[in-house]
Legacy VTK file of the C-alpha trace (Angstrom):
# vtk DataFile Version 3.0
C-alpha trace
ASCII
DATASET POLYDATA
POINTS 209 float
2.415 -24.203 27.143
-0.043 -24.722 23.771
-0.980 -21.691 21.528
-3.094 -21.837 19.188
-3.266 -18.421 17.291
-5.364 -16.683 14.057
-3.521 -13.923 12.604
-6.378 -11.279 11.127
-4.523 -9.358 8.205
-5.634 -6.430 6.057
-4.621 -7.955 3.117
-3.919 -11.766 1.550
-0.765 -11.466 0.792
0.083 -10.763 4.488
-0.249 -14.555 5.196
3.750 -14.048 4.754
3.226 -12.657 8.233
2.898 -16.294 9.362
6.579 -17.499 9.167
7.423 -14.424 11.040
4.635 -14.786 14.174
5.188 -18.658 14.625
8.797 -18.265 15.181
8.352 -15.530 17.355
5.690 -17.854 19.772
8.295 -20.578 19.429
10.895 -18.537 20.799
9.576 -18.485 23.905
11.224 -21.435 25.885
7.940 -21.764 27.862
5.900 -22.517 24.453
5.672 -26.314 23.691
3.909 -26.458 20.355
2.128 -24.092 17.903
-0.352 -24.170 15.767
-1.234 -21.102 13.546
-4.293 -20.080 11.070
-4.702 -17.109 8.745
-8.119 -15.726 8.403
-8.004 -14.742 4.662
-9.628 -11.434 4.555
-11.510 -12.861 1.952
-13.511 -14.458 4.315
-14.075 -12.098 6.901
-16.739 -9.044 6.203
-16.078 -6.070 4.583
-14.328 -3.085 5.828
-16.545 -1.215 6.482
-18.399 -3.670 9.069
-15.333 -2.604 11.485
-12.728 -4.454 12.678
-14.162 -6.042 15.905
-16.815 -8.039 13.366
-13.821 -8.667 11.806
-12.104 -10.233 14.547
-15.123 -11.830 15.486
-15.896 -13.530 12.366
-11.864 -14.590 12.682
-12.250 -16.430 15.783
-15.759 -17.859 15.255
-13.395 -19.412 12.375
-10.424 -20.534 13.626
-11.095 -20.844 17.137
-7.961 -19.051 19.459
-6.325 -18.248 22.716
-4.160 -16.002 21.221
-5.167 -13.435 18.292
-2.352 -11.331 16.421
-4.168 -8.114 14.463
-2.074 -6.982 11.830
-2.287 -3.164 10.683
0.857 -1.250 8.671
1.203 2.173 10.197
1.648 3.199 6.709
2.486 7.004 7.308
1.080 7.088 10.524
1.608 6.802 14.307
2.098 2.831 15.294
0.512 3.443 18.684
-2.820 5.240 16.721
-3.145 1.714 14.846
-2.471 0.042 17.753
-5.314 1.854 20.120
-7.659 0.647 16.819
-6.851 -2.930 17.654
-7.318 -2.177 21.022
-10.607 -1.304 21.008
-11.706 -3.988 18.384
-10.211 -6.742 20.590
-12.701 -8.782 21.975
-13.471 -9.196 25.529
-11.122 -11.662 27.349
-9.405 -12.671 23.917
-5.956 -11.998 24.019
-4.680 -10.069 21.508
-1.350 -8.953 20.003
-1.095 -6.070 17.576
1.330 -6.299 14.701
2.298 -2.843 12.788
5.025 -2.912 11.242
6.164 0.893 10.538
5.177 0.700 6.909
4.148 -2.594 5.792
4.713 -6.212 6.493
7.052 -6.283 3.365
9.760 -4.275 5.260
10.418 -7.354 7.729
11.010 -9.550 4.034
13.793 -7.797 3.306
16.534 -9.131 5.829
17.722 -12.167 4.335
19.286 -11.957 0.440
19.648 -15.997 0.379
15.623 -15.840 1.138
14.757 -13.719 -1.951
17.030 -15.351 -4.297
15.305 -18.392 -3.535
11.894 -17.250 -3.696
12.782 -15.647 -6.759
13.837 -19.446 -8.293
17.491 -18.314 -8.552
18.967 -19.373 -5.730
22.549 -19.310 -6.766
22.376 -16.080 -8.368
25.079 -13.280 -7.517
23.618 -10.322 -9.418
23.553 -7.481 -6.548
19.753 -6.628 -5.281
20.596 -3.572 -3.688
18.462 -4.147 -0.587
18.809 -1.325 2.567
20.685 -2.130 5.646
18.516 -3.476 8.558
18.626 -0.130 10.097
17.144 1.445 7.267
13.791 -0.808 6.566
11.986 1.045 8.994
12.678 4.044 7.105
11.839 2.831 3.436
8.424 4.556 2.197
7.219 1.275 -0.059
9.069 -1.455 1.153
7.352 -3.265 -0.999
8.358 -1.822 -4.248
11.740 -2.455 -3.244
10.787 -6.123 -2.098
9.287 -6.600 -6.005
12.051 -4.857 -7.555
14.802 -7.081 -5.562
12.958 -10.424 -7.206
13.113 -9.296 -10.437
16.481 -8.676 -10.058
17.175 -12.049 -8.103
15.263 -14.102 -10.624
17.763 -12.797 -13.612
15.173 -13.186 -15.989
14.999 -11.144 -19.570
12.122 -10.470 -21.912
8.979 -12.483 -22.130
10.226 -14.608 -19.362
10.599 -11.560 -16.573
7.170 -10.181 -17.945
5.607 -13.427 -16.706
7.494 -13.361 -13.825
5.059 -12.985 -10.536
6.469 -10.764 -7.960
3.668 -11.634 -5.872
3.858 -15.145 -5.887
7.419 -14.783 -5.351
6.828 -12.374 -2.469
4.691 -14.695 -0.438
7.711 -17.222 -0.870
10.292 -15.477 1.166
9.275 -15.582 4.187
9.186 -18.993 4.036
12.418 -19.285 3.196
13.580 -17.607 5.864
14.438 -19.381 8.986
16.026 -16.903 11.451
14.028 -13.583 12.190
16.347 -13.373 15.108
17.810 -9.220 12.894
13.561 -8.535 13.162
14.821 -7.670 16.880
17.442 -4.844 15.626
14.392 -2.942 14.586
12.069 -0.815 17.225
8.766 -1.862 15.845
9.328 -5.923 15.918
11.156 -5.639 19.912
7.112 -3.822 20.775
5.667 -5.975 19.347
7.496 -9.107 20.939
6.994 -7.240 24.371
3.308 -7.335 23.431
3.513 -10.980 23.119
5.653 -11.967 25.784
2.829 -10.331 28.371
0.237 -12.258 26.508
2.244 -15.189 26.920
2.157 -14.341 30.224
-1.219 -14.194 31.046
-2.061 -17.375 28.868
0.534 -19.688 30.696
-1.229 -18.144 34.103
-4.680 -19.331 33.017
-3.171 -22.620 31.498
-1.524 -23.077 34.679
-4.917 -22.081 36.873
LINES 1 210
209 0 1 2 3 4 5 6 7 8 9 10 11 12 13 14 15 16 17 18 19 20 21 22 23 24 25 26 27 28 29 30 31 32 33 34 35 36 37 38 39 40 41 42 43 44 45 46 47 48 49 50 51 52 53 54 55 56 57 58 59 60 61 62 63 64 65 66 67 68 69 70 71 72 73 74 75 76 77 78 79 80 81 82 83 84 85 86 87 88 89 90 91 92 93 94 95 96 97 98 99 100 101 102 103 104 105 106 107 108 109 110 111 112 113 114 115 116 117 118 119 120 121 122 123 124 125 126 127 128 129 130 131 132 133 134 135 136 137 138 139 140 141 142 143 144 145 146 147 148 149 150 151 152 153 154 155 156 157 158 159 160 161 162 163 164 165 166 167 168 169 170 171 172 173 174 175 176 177 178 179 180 181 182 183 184 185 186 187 188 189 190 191 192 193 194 195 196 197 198 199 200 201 202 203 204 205 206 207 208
């Protein structure tokens, strides 16, 4: 089976999402090759045009048969974020919701190599102080501890840390990291691979039809 998917984000930066969604397609042993496109929300409309135009404008892009909608819960329900994506899907587009409990930068913070690497320190042994997987969920800015844990990582003093970019750095990791395979410890990432395992369902029954 081929899939081809867009992921529409909320924000740029959640391109790190990428890493995380292609492995997860290519984990299924029925999946043969992927290819994968971000829709920067930069070129998607506005907000406030709702998120089915938003979708729209994503697929009319980067044409799909498989669409992952990203939304943090932030402080809120997952399933309330999740009925929003529901609604915006578009008819007969199949499409996976991705909501992390807080934000995407909680599922960054499960490999210590990964962000010592991004960080351009690789072999650096200063402790970062990062939560146990069965805590991320639980972390109210994951990504102020993501930011915090490069500075650390990158060892760098003065001028040189000032300069540093956490945010650069930030959209590294992910790519450093090559086995999501703890993501499944965590409630949040097993719903939302059951999510995609019935869409990969009902793609390899149209493939197959």
């Amino acid at each position: 089976m081929n899939v081809r998917f867009t992921l529409v984000a909320e924000g740029s930066t959640d391109v790190a999402l990428l890493p995380i969604l292609k492995w997860a397609v290519q984990s299924d042993p029925r999946v043969m090759r992927v290819e994968a496109n971000f829709a920067d929300p930069g070129m998607l409309p506005p907000v406030r045009k709702g998120l089915n135009m938003r979708i729209l404008r994503a697929v009319n892009l980067f044409p799909a048969n498989l669409v992952f909608v990203h939304r943090d819960a932030d402080r809120g329900p997952a399933e309330v974020r999740r009925n929003e994506i529901r609604r915006a899907a578009l008819p007969g587009q199949l499409t996976v919701p991705v909501v992390p409990v807080r934000m995407t930068e909680a599922w960054l913070l499960i490999d210590e190599e990964a962000i010592r690497s991004a960080a351009g320190n690789p072999r650096g042994a200063v402790g970062l102080g990062l939560p146990r997987l069965g805590a991320i969920e639980g972390i109210a800015n994951p990504k102020d501890i993501l930011f915090r844990a490069l500075r650390e990582a990158s060892e760098l003093h003065g001028r040189r840390l000032r300069k540093f970019s956490e945010t650069a750095a930030a959209s590294l990791v992910a790519e450093r990291i090559g086995d999501f395979s703890p993501l499944l410890e965590l409630a949040a990432f097993r719903e939302f691979r059951s999510f995609l395992s019935e869409a990969l369902d009902s793609l390899q029954a149209s493939q197959m039809g």
